[in-house]
N, C-alpha and C positions, 0 to 999 in steps of 0.2 A: 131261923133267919140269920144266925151266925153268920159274918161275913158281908153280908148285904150291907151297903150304905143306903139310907132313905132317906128323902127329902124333908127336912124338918120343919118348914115352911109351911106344911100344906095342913091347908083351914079348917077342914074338914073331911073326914070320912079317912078312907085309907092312904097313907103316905106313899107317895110311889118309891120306886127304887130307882136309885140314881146311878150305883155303882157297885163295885166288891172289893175287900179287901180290911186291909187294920191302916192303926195309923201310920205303921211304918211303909206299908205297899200298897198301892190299892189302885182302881182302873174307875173313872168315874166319868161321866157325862158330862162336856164345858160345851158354852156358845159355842155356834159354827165360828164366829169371825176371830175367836180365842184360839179356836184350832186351828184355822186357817193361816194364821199369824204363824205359829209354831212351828206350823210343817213347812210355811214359805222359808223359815228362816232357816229351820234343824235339819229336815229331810233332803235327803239324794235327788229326789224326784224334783221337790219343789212345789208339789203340789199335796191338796189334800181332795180325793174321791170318797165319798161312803168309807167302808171300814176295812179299806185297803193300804193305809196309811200308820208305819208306827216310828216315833221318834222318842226311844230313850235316853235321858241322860246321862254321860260319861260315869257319873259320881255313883249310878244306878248299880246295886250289888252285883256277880256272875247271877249267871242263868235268868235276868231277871223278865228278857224278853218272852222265854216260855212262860215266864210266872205270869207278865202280863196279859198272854193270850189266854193261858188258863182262865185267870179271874174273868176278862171280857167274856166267853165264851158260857162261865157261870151265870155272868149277868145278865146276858144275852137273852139265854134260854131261860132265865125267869122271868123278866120283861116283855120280850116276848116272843111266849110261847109257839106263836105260829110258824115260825123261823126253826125249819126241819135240817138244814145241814148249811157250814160256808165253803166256800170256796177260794183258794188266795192263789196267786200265780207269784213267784220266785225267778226271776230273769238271771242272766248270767251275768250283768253286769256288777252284780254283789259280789261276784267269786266264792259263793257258798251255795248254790246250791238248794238253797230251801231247808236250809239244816235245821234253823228257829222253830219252822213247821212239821218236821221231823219229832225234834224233842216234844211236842207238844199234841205227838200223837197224832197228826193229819194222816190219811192216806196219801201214797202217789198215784197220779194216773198219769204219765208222760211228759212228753214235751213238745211243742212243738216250734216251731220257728214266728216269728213276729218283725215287722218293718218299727223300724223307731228314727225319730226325729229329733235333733239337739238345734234350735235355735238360741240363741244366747243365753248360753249353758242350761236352758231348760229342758229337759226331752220329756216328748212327746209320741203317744201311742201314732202309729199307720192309722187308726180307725178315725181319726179327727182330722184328718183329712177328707173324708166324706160326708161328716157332723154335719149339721147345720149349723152356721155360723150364728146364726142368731138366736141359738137355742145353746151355745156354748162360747164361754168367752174363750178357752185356749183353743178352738178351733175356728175362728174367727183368727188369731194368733195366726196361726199357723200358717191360715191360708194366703193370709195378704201375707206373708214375708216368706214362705215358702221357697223363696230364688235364692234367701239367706241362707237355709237351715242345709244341715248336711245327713244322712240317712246311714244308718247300719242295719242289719237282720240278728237279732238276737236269738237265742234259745231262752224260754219260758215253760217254767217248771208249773204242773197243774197239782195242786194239792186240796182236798176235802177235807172237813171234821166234822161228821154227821152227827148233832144232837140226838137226831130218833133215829136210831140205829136202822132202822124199816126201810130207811133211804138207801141205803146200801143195796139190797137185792136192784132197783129202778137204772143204775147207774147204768151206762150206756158203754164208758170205757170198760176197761180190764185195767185192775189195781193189780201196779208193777215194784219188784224191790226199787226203796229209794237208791236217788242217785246222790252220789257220793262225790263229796268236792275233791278228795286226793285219790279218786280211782284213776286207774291207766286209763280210759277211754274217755275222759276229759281232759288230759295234760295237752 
């Protein structure tokens, strides 16, 4: 269990795992509203989804964003288990590419095009626009100020890291060479 952070709190029977890493790095589980806070503040997006959301700190060594998806990814799949491969999408408006995903060993499978929405400086996916608003507070957002927000199409990078490699044969796309932030057919 090298690695593993586990919950030291717990009363009885087996200590769950909370996280991976040492004391100097390490990826670990905090309240939704602790993270929420963080990404509202740190993050590009602004938002915080599931585990589509990462905000390192400046102070944070090189490489450190691979090392965080590693560790998560370790954690992951021994908490749990059932959770067969993820998924992350890379848009353009980073100007990389999905390179973080790259080092970290993702496959690629393409790209494709996406509607996105900036209301005051937030942006927002196409797809929350058809949300239900009462089943989503930024689509609720969205909808009522909608005459505000202004709209681009971006390119979004589809990248996978299959836990149980088995998942691989199922996949539906065609895994493509990544793409590259300084190739000629991006400039």
């Amino acid at each position: 269990m090298k690695g593993y952070i586990i919950e030291h709190n717990a009363l009885m029977g087996h200590a769950p795992i909370i996280g991976f890493g040492d004391d100097n790095f390490y990826v670990k589980e905090i309240d939704r509203n602790v993270a929420n806070k963080i990404i509202k503040e740190k993050h590009y997006s602004k938002k915080y989804l599931e585990l589509n959301r990462m905000w390192l700190d400046d102070i944070a060594p090189k490489n450190s964003e691979s090392k965080a998806i590693s560790y998560s990814i370790k954690f992951i799949k021994r908490k749990y288990p059932d959770i067969k491969w993820i998924q992350s999408f890379a848009d353009e408006r980073c100007g990389k590419f999905g390179i973080v995903y790259q080092a970290a060993n993702f496959k690629y499978y393409g790209e494709h095009t996406a509607l996105f929405w900036t209301l005051d400086g937030v942006i927002y996916h196409n797809s929350l626009m058809t949300r239900d608003p009462k089943l989503s507070k930024s689509a609720a957002i969205l909808q009522v100020d909608k005459d505000r927000a202004t709209s681009e199409t971006l390119r979004q990078f589809r990248y996978i890291y299959f836990i149980d490699k088995r998942w691989e044969k199922k996949v539906l796309l065609k895994e493509q060479p990544y793409e590259k932030h300084y190739s000629q057919n991006n400039a």
